[in-house]
TORGU-542001 format. One record per residue (C-alpha): residue in one letter; x, y, z. Coordinates in Angstrom, 1 decimal. Example, Ala and Ser with C-alpha at 12.3 -4.5 7.8 and 13.67 -1.06 7.14 Angstrom:
residues 2
   type        X        Y        Z
      A     12.3     -4.5      7.8
      S     13.7     -1.1      7.1
END
This chain:
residues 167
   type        X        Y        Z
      X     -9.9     19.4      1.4
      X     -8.6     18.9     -2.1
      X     -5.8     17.2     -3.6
      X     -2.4     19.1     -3.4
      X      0.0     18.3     -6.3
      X      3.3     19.2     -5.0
      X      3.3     22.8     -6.7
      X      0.4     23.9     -3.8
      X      2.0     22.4     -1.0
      X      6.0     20.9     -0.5
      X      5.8     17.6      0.7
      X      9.3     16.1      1.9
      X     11.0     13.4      0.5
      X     10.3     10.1      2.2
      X     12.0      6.9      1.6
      X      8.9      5.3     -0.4
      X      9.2      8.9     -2.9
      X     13.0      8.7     -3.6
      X     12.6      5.0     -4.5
      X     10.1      5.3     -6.8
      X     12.0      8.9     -8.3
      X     15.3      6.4     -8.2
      X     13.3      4.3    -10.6
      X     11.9      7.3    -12.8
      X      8.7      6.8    -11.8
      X      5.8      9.7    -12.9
      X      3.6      9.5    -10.1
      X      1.1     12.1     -8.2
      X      1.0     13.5     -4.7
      X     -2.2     13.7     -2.8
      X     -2.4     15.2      0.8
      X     -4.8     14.7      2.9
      X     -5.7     15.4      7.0
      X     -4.9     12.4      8.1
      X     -7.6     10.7     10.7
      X     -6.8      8.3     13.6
      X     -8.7      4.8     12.7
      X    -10.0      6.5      9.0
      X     -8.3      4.1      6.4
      X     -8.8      4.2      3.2
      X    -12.5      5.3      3.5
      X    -11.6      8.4      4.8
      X     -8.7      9.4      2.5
      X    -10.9      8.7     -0.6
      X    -13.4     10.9      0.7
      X    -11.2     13.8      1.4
      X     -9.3     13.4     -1.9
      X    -12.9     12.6     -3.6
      X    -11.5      9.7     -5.1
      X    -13.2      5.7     -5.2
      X    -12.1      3.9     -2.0
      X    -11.6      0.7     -4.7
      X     -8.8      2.8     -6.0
      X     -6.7      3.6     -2.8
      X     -4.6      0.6     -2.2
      X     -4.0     -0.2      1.3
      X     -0.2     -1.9      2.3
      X     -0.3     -4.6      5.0
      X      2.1     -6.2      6.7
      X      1.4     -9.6      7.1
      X      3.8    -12.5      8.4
      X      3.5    -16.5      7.4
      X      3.4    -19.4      9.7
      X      7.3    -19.1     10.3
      X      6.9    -15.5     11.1
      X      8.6    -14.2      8.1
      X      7.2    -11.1      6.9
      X      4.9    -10.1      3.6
      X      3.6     -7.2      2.0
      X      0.1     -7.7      0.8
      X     -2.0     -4.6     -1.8
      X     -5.0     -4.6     -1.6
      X     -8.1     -2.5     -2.3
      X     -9.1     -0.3     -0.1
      X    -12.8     -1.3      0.0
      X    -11.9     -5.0      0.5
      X    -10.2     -7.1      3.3
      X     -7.9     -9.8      2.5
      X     -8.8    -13.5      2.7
      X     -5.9    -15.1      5.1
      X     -6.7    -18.6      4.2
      X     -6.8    -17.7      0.5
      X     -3.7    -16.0      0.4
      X     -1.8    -18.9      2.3
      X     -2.9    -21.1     -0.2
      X     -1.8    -18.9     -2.9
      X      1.2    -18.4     -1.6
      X      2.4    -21.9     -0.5
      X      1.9    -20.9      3.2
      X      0.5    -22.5      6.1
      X     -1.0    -19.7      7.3
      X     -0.9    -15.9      7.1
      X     -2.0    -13.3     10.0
      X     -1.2     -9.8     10.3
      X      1.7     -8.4     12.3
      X      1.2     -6.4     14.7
      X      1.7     -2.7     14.5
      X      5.2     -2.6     16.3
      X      6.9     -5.7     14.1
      X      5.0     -3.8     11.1
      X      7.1     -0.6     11.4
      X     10.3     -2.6     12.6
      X     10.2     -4.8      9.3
      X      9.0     -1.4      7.0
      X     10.4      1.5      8.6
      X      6.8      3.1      8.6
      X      4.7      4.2     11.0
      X      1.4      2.4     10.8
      X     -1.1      4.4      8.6
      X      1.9      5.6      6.9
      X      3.4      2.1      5.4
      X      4.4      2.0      1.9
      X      5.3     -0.5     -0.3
      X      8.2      1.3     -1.9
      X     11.3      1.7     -0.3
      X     10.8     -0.6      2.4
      X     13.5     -0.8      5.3
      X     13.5     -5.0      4.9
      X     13.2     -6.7      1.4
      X      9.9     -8.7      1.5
      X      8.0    -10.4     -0.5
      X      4.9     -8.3     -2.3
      X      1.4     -9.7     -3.3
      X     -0.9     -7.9     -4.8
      X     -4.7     -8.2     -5.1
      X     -5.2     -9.4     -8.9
      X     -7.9     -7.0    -10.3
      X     -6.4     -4.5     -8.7
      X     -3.9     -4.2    -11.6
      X     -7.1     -4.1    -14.3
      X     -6.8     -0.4    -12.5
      X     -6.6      2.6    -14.7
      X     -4.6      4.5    -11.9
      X     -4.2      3.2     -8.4
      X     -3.5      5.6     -4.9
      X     -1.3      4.2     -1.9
      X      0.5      5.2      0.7
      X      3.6      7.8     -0.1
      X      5.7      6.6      3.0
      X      3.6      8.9      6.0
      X      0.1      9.3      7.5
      X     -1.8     12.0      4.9
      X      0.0     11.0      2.0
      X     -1.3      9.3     -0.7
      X      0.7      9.0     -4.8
      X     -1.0      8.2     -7.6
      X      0.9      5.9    -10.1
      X     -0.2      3.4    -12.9
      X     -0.9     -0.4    -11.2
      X      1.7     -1.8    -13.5
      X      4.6     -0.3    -10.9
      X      3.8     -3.0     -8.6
      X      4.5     -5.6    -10.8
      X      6.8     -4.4    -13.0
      X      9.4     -2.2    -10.6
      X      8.7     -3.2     -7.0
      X      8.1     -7.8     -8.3
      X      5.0     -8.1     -6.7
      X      3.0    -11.2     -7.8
      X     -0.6    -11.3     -8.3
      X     -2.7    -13.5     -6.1
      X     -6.4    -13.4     -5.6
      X     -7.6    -13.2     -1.7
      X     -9.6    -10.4     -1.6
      X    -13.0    -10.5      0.4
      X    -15.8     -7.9      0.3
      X    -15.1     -5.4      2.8
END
């Protein structure tokens, strides 16, 4: 299946879209059949894009439980212990999937970093703002938007951090 800009197929507004057309933000819609357990491995293939491109959004909490997003590439998994010490933390883990949608409003597989439910804090991955073009989650499962990497920091305050492992 190919890439659907929005011309080919409607795709409804979601909270994560409205944000980011609140903010002016030029960005790309990419539809996909979404697969239980596929990540971002199986969107890129659909989409026939590199997995180092599609950004994955994770919920994480610190030590006091207080919630985080974290970016990161798609092909990579994120260093806990790194990021804690980036950020100041004791330690980070991730929430699990039911205290992830309460704290973003999205259903896991679906979570985006725009136009979250709860204000929280947003790190992302270092390199992957050297990006030309990143794709992440548009706010539902099979729903990726492509936007320039310089929206995360610029627009949506996240701060770089570097915790990425090899995948």
């Amino acid at each position: 299946m190919r890439a659907m800009a929005k011309k080919d197929k409607h795709v409804s507004e979601t909270p994560a879209t409205a944000w980011l057309r609140e903010h002016r933000v030029e960005f790309t819609e990419h539809v996909y059949d979404y697969v239980e357990h596929g990540g971002t491995e199986e969107s890129a293939r659909q989409l026939g894009i590199d997995e180092h491109a599609v950004v994955k959004t994770l919920v994480m909490q610190d030590a006091r439980a207080e919630p985080l997003i974290v970016l990161m590439h798609g092909d990579r998994q994120v260093s806990t212990k790194n990021l804690a010490r980036a950020i100041g933390a004791k330690s980070v883990e991730p929430c699990k999937p039911e205290v992830a949608q309460r704290h973003s409003g999205y259903q896991v597989g679906g979570t985006s970093p725009f136009g979250t439910r709860k204000a929280m804090p947003v790190y992302v991955e270092a390199s992957v703002l050297a990006l030309p073009k990143i794709h992440i989650n548009g706010g539902r499962r099979g729903y990726l938007i492509g936007l320039e990497p310089r929206v995360l920091t610029e627009l949506l305050g996240a701060r770089p951090v570097e915790c990425a492992l090899d995948a």
